[in-house]
C-alpha positions as a Markdown table, in Angstrom:
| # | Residue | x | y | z |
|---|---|---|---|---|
| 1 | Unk | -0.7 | -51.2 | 30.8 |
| 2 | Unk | 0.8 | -49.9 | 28.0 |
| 3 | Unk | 4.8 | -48.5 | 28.0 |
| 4 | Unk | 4.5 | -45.0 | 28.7 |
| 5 | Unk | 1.9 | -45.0 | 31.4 |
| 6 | Unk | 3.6 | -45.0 | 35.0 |
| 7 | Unk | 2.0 | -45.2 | 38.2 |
| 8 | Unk | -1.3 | -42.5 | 39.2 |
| 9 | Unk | -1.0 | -41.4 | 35.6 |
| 10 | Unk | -3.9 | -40.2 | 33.4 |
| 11 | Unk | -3.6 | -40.1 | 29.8 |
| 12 | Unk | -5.9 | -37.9 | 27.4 |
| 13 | Unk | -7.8 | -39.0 | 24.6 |
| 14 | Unk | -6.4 | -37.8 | 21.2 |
| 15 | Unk | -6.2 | -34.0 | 20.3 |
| 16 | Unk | -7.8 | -33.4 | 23.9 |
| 17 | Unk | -4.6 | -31.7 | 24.7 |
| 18 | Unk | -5.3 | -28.9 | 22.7 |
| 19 | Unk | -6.9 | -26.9 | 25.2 |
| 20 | Unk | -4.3 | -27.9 | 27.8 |
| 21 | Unk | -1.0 | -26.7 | 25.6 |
| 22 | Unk | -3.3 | -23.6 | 24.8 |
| 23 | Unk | -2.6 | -22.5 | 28.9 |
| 24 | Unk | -5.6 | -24.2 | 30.4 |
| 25 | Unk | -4.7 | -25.5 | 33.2 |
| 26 | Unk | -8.0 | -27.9 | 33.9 |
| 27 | Unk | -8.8 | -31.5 | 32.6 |
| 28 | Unk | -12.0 | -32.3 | 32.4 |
| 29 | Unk | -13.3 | -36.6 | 33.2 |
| 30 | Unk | -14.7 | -36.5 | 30.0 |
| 31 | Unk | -11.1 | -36.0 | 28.4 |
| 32 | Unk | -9.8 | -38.7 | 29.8 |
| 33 | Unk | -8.9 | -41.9 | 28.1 |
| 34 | Unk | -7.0 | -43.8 | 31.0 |
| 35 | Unk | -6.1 | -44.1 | 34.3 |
| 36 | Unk | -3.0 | -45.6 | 36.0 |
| 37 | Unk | -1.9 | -46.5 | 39.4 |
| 38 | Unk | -5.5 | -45.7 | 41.2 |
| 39 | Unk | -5.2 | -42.4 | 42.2 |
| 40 | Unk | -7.7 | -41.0 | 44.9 |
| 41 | Unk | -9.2 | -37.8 | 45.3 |
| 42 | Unk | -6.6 | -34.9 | 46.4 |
| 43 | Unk | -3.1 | -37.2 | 44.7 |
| 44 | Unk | -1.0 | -35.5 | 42.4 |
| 45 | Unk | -1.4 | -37.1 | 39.0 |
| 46 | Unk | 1.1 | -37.4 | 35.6 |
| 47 | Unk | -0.9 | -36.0 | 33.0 |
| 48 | Unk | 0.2 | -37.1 | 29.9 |
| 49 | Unk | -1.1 | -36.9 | 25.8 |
| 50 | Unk | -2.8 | -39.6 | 23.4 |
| 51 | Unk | 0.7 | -40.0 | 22.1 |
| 52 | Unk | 2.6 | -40.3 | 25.7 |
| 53 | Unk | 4.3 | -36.8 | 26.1 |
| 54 | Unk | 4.2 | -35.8 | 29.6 |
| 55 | Unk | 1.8 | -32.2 | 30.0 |
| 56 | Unk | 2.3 | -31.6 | 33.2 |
| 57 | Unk | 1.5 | -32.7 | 37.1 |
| 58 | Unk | -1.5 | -31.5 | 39.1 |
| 59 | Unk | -4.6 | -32.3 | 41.8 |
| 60 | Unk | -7.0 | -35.2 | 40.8 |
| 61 | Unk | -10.1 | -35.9 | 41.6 |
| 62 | Unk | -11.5 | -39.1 | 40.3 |
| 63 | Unk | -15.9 | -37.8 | 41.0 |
| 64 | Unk | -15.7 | -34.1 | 39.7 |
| 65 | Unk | -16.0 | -32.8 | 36.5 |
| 66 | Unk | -12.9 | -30.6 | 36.9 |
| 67 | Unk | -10.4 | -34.5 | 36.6 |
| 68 | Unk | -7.4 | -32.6 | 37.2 |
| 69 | Unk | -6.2 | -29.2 | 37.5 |
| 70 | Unk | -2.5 | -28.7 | 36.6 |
| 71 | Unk | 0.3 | -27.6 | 39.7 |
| 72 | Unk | 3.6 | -27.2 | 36.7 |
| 73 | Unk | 3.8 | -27.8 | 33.1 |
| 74 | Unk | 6.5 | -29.8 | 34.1 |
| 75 | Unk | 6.7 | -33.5 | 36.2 |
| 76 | Unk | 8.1 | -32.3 | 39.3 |
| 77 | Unk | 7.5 | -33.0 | 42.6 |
| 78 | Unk | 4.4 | -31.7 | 44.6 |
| 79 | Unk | 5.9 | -31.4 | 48.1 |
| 80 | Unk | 6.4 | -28.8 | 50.6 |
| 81 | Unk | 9.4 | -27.0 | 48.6 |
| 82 | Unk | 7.3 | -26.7 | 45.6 |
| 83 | Unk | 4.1 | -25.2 | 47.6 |
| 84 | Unk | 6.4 | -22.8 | 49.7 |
| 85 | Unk | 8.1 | -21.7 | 46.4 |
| 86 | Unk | 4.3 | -20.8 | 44.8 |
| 87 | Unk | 3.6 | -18.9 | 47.9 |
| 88 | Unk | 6.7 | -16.7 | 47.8 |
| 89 | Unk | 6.0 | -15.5 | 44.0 |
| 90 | Unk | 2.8 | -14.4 | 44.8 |
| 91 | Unk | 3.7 | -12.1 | 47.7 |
| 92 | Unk | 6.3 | -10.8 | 46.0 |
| 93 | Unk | 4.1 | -9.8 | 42.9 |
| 94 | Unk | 1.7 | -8.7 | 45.5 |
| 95 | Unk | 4.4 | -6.6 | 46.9 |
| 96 | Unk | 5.7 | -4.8 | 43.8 |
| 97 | Unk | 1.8 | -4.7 | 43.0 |
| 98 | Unk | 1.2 | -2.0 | 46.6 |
| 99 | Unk | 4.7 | -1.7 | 48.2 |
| 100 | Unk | 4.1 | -1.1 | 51.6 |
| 101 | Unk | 0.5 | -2.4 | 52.1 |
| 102 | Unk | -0.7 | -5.2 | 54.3 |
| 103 | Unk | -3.9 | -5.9 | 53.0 |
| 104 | Unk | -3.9 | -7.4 | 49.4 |
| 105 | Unk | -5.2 | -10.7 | 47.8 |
| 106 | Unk | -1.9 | -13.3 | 48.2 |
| 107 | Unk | -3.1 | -16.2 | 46.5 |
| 108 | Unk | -5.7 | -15.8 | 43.5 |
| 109 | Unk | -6.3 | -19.7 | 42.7 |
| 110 | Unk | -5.3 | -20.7 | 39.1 |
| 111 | Unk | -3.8 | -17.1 | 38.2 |
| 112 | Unk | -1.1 | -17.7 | 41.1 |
| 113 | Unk | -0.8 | -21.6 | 39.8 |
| 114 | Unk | -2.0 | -22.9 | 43.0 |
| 115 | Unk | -5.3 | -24.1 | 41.7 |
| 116 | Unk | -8.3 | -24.4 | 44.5 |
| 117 | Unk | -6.0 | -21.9 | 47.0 |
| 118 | Unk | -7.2 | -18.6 | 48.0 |
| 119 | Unk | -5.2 | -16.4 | 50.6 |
| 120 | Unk | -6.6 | -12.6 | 51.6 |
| 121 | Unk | -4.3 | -10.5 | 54.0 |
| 122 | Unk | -5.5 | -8.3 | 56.0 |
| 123 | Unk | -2.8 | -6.7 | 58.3 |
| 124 | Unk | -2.1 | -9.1 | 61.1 |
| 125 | Unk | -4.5 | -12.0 | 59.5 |
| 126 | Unk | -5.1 | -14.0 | 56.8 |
| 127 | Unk | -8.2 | -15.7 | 55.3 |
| 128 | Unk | -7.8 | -19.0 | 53.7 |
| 129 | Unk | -10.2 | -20.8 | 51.2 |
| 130 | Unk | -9.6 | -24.2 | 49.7 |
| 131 | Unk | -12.1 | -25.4 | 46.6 |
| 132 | Unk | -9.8 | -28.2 | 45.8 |
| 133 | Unk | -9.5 | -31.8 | 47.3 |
| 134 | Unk | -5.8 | -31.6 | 46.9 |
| 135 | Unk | -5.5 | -27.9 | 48.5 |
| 136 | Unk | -7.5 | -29.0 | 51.3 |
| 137 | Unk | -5.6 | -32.0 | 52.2 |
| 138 | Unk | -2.7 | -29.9 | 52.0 |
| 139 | Unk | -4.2 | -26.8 | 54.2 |
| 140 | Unk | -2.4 | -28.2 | 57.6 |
| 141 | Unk | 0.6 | -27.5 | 55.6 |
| 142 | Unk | -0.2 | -24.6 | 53.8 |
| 143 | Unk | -0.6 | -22.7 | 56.9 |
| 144 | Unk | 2.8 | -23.9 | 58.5 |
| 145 | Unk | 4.1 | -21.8 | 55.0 |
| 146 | Unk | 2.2 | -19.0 | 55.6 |
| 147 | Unk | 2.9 | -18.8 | 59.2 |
| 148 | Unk | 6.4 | -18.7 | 57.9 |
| 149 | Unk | 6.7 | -16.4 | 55.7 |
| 150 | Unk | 3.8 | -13.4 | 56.9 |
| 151 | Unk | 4.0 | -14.2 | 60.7 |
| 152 | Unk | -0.3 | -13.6 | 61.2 |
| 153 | Unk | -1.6 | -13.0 | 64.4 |
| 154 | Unk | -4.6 | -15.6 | 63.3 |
| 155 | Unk | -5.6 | -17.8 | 60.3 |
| 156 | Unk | -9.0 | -17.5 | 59.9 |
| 157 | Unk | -10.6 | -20.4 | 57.2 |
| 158 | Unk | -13.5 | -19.1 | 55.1 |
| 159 | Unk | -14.3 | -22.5 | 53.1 |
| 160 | Unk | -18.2 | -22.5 | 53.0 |
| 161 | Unk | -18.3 | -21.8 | 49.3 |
| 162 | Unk | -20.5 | -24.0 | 47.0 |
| 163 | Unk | -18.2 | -24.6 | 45.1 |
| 164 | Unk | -16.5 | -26.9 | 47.8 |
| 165 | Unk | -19.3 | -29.2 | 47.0 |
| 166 | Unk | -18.0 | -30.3 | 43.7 |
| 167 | Unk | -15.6 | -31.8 | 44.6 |
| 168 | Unk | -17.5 | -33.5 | 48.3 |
| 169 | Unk | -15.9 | -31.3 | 50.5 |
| 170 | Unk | -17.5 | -30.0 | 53.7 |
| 171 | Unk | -18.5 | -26.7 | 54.7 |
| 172 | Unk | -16.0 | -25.3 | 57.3 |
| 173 | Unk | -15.7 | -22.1 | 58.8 |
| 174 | Unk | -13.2 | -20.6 | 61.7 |
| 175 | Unk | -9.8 | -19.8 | 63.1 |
| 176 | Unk | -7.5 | -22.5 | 62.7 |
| 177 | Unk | -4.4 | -20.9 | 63.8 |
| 178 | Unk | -4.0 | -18.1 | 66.6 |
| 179 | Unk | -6.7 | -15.9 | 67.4 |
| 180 | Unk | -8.9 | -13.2 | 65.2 |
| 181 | Unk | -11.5 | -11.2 | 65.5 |
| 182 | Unk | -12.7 | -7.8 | 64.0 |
| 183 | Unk | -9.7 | -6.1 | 62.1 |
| 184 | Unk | -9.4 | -2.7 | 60.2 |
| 185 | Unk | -8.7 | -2.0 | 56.3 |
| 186 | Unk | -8.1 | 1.5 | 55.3 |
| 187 | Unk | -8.7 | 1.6 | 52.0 |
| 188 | Unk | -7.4 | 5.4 | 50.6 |
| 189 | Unk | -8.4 | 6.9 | 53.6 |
| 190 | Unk | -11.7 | 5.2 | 54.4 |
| 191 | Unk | -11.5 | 3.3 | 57.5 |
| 192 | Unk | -13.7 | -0.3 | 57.4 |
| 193 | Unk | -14.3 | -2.6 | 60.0 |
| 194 | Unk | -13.4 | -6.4 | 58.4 |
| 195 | Unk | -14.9 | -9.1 | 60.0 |
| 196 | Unk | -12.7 | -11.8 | 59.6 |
| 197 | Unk | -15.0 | -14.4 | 61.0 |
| 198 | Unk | -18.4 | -13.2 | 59.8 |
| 199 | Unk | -17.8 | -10.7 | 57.0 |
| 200 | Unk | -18.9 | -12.0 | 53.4 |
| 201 | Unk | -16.1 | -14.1 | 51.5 |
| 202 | Unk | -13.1 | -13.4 | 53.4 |
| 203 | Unk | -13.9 | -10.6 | 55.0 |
| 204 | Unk | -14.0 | -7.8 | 52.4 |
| 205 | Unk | -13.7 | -7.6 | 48.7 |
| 206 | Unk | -10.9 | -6.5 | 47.8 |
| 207 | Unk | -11.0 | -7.0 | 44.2 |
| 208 | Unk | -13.6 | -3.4 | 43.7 |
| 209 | Unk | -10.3 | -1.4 | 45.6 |
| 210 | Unk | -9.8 | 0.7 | 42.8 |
| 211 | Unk | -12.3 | 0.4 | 40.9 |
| 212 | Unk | -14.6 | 1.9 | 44.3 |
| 213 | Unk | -12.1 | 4.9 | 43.7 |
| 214 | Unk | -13.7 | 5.9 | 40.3 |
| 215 | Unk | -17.5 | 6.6 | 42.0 |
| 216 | Unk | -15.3 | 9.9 | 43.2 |
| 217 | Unk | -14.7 | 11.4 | 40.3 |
| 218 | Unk | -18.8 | 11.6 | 39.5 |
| 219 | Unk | -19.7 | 12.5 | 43.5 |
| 220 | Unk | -19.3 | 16.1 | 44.7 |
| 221 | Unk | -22.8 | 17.6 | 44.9 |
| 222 | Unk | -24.6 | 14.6 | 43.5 |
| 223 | Unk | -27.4 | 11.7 | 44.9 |
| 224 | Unk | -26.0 | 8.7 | 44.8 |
| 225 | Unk | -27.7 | 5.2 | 45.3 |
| 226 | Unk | -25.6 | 2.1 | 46.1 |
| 227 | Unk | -27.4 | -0.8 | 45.4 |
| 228 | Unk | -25.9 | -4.3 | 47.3 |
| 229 | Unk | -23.9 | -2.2 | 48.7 |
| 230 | Unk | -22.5 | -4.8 | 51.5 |
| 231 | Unk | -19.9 | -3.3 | 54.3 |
| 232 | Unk | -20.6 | 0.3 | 52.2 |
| 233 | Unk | -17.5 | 0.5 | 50.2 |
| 234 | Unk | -18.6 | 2.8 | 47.1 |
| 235 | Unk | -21.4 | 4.3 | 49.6 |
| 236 | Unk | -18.7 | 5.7 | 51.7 |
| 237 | Unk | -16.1 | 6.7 | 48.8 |
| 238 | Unk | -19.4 | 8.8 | 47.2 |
| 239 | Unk | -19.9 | 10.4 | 51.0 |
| 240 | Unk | -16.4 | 11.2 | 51.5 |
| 241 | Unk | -15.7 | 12.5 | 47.9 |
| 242 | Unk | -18.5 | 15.1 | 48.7 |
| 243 | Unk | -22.1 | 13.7 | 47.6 |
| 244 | Unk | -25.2 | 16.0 | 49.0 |
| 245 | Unk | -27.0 | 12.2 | 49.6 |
| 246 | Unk | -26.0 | 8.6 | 49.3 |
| 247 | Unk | -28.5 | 5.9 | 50.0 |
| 248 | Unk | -26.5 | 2.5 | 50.2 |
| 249 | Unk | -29.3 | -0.7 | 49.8 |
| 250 | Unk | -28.7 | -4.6 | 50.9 |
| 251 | Unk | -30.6 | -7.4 | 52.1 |
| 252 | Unk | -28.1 | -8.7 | 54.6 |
| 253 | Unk | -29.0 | -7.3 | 57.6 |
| 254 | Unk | -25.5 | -8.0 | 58.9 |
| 255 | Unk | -24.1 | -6.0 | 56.3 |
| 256 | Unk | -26.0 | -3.1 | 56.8 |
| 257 | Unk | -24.7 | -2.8 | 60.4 |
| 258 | Unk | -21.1 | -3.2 | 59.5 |
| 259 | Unk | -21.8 | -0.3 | 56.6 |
| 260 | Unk | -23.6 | 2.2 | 59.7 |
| 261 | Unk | -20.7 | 1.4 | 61.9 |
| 262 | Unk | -17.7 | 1.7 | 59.1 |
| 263 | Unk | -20.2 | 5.7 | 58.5 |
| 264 | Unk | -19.8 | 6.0 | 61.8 |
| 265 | Unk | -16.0 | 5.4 | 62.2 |
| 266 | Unk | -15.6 | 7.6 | 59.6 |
| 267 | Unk | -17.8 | 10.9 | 60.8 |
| 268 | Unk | -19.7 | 10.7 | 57.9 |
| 269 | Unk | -23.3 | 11.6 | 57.9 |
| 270 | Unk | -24.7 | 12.5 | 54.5 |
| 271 | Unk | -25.3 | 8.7 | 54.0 |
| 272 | Unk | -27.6 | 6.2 | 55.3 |
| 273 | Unk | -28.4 | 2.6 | 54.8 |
| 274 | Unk | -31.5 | 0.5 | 54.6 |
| 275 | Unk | -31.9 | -3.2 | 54.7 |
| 276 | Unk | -34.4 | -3.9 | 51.5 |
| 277 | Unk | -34.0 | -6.4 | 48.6 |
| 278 | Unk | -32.4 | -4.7 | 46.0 |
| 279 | Unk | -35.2 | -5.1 | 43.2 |
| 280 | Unk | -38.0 | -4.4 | 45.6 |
| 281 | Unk | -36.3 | -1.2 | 46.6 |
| 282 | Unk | -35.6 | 0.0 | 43.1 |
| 283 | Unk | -39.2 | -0.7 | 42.1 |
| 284 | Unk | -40.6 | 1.6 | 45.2 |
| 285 | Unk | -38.1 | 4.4 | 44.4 |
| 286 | Unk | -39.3 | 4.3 | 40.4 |
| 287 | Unk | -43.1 | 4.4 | 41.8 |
| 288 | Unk | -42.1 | 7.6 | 44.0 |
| 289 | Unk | -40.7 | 9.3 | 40.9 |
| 290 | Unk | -37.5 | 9.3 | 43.2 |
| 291 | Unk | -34.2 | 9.9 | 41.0 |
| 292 | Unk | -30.2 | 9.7 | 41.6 |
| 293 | Unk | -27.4 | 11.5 | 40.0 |
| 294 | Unk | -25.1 | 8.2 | 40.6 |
| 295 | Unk | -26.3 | 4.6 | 40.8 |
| 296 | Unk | -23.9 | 1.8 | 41.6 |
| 297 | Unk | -25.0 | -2.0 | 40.5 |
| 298 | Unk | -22.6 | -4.4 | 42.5 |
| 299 | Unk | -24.8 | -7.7 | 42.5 |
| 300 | Unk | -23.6 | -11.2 | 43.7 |
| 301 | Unk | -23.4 | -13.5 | 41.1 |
| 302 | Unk | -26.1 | -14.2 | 39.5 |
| 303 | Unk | -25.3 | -17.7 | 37.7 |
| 304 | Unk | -23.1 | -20.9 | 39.1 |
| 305 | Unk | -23.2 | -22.7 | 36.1 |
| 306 | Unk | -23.5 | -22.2 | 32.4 |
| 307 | Unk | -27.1 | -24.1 | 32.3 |
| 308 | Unk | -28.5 | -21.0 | 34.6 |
| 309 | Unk | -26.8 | -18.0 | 32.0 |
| 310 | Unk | -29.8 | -17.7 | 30.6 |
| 311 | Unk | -31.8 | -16.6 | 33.4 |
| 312 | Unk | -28.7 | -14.5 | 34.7 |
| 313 | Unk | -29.4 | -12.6 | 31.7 |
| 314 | Unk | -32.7 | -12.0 | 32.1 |
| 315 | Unk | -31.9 | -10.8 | 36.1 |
| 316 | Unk | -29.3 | -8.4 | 34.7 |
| 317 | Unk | -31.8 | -6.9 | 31.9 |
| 318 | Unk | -34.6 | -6.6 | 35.1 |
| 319 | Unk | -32.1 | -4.6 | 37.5 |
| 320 | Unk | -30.4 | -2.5 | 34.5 |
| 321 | Unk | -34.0 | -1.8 | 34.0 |
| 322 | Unk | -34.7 | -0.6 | 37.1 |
| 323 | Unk | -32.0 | 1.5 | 37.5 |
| 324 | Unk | -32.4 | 3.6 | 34.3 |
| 325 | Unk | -36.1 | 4.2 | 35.8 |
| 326 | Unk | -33.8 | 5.5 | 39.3 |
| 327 | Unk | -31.7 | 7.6 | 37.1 |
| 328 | Unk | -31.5 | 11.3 | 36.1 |
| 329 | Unk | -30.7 | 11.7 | 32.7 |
| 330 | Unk | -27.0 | 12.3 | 32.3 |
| 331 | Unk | -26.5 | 10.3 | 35.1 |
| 332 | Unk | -23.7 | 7.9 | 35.9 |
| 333 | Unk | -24.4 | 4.4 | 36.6 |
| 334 | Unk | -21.2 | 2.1 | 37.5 |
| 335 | Unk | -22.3 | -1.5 | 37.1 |
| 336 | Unk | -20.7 | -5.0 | 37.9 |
| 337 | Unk | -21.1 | -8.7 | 37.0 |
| 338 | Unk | -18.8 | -10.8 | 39.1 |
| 339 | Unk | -19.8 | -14.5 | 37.2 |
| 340 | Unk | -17.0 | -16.1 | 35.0 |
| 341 | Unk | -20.1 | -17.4 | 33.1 |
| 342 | Unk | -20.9 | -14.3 | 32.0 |
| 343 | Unk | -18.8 | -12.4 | 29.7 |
| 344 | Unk | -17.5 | -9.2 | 29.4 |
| 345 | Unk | -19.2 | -9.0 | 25.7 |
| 346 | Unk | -22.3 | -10.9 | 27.2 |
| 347 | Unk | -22.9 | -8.3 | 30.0 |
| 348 | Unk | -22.0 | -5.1 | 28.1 |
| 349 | Unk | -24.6 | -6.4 | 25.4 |
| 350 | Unk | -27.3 | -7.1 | 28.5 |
| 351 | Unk | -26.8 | -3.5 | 29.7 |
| 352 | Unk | -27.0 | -2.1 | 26.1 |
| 353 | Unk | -30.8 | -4.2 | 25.5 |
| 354 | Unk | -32.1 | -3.3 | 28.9 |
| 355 | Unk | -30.7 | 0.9 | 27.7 |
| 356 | Unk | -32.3 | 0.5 | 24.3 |
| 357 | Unk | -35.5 | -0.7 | 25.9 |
| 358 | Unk | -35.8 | 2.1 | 28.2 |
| 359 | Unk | -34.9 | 5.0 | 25.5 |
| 360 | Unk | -31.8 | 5.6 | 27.4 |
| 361 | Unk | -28.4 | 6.4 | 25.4 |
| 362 | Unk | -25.7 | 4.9 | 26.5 |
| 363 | Unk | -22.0 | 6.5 | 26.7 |
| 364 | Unk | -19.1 | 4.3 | 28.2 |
| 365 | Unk | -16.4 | 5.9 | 30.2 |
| 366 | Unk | -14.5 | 3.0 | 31.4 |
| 367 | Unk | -14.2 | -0.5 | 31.3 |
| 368 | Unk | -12.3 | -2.6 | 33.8 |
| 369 | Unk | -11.5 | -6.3 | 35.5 |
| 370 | Unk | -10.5 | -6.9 | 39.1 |
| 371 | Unk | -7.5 | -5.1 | 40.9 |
| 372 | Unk | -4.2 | -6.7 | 40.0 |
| 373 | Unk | -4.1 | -8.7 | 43.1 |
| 374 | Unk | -6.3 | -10.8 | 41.3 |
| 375 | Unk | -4.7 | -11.7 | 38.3 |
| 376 | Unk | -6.2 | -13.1 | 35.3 |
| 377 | Unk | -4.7 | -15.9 | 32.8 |
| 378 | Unk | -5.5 | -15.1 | 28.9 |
| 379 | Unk | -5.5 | -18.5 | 28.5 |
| 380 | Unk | -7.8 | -19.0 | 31.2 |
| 381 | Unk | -11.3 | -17.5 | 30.6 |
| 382 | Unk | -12.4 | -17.9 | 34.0 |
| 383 | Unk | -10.0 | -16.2 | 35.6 |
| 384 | Unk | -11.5 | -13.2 | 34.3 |
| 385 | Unk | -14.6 | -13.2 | 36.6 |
| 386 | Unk | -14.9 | -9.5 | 37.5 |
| 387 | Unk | -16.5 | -7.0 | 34.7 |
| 388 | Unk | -16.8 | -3.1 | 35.7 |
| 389 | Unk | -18.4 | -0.6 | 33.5 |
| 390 | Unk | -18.9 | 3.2 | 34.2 |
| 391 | Unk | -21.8 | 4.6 | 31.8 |
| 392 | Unk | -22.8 | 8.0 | 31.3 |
| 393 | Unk | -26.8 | 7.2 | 30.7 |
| 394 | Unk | -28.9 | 9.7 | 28.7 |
């Protein structure tokens, strides 16, 4: 063992630090030149330079690609201080972010510098999701914080993401503190029924809040189409804000009931829903010469991994394809890619091929991330997941 290596201490090969001192807060196993003190999945780790100088502490994980993903830039301890610290910087961002709400994003994973953490409040709950070994062998603790500092009715855990699978963690799903069921989020006066337990993700997404606010400029008196339109959240913004027709279209049956019931709760009727696959539908509605004043494109993501961006691509090109064939000219189309794979130059050029292709012109209103609750890092690329673009389409 050489001098400067202590115990569960990795050390990089040479001028792999780069990266890391950039703000990057990920090692990957391939930038690692040594190992010290046998550290197991979920320990807290020394990361230190070729040279010896100490770049920080965080999570390792001695099977995933992802080695170790940094906690501080500084060695410090990783204990329940520390954590409960982390957690009160976030809510209070979130609170200067919407004074006064209850339901915001509290934790946004590497942009909050709790890597592998998600926390969503809604009201009385909170839904938890942990994609790292260390975060999950801490979630016992985690939610003794949180009970501390929000006092939630129920903790509800949502952890049966893929991505848990990187690093060999199990698919869970549940309360694991109090008691939850359905809930209520009222998002600028649009009641929605969250289901805590069954809903997708956590519940709701949160991070289209304000960007589901925009489809109200471009609604009064027009036919809008909301394509994967889940729990109905732009659906029932284009209804309220006065459209003559909305059609809102997803495969999950599930979701379609939660969207009739939220149109329901609401007392709006000018909108309907329909359980179809997305393409299928848009295909059927070209072949009837059907058209829309308004189409939203709100897809789950459609790549996991930078080997499938290629035929993420090529899905993108297809449904902007169909859409233009959906939509009157003039028309609006509000469009979203929510893969960090694919970038915000990457999908803008996708929609601009799959335009020129169809003779449409394209003009772009606006241009936007996800809501501030979920914070991005500039040094982090994939923290910038979300793109939203509002087109005027000619």
């Amino acid at each position: 063992m050489t001098s400067h290596a202590q115990p569960k201490t990795i050390v990089l090969r040479k001028n792999e630090d780069r990266r890391i001192i950039a703000g990057h807060p990920w090692v990957f196993s391939n930038e690692i030149r040594e190992t010290y003190g046998a550290p197991a999945a979920g320990d807290v780790v020394e990361v230190r330079n070729a040279g010896g100088k100490p770049l920080g502490v965080g999570f390792y994980h001695p099977h995933s690609l992802i080695a170790v993903r940094l906690l501080s830039r500084t060695v410090e301890e990783i204990d329940r201080t520390f954590l409960n610290n982390r957690l009160l910087q976030a809510a209070a961002l979130r609170e200067r972010l919407f004074p006064g709400s209850q339901v915001y994003r509290v934790v946004h994973g590497e942009a909050d510098f709790l890597p592998g953490l998600i926390v969503d409040r809604f009201g009385e709950y909170l839904a938890v999701q942990t994609f790292a070994q260390g975060m999950d062998l801490r979630l016992p603790l985690l939610c003794d914080l949180l009970e501390d500092q929000f006092h939630p009715a129920g903790i509800i855990e949502r952890n049966e993401s893929p991505m848990r699978s990187l690093e060999g963690l199990p698919m869970r799903s549940g309360v694991i503190r109090g008691s939850a069921g359905r809930t209520t989020y009222t998002d600028n006066g649009i009641r929605f029924m969250v289901d805590l337990v069954a809903g997708q993700k956590t519940g709701f997404f949160l991070d289209q809040r304000l960007n589901r606010l925009l489809i109200r400029e471009f609604s009064p008196g027009a036919q809008v189409l909301d394509c994967f339109c889940n729990d109905g959240g732009f659906a029932l913004h284009a209804a309220r804000a006065g459209a003559t027709r909305v059609l809102g279209i997803d495969s999950s049956g599930e979701a379609i009931d939660r969207a009739r019931t939220n149109a329901r709760e609401n007392g709006l009727t000018a909108v309907q829903f329909e359980e179809h696959d997305v393409f299928t539908a848009l295909a059927a509605i070209a072949a009837r010469e059907e058209s829309f004043d308004v189409v939203v494109l709100d897809p789950p993501s459609f790549t996991k991994n930078r080997k499938s961006v290629p035929a993420a691509k090529k899905g993108y090109r297809e449904l902007h394809h169909l859409a233009f064939r959906v939509l009157s000219p003039g028309g609006i189309l509000l469009t979203a890619s929510c893969s960090h794979h694919i970038l915000p130059e990457t999908f803008l050029s996708v929609v601009q091929e799959a335009a020129v292709k169809d003779n449409r012109t394209l003009q772009l209103l606006d241009w936007r991330g996800a809501a501030p609750d979920h914070p991005t890092l500039p040094g982090v690329p994939e923290t910038g997941y979300l793109k939203f673009g509002v087109f005027r389409v000619l």
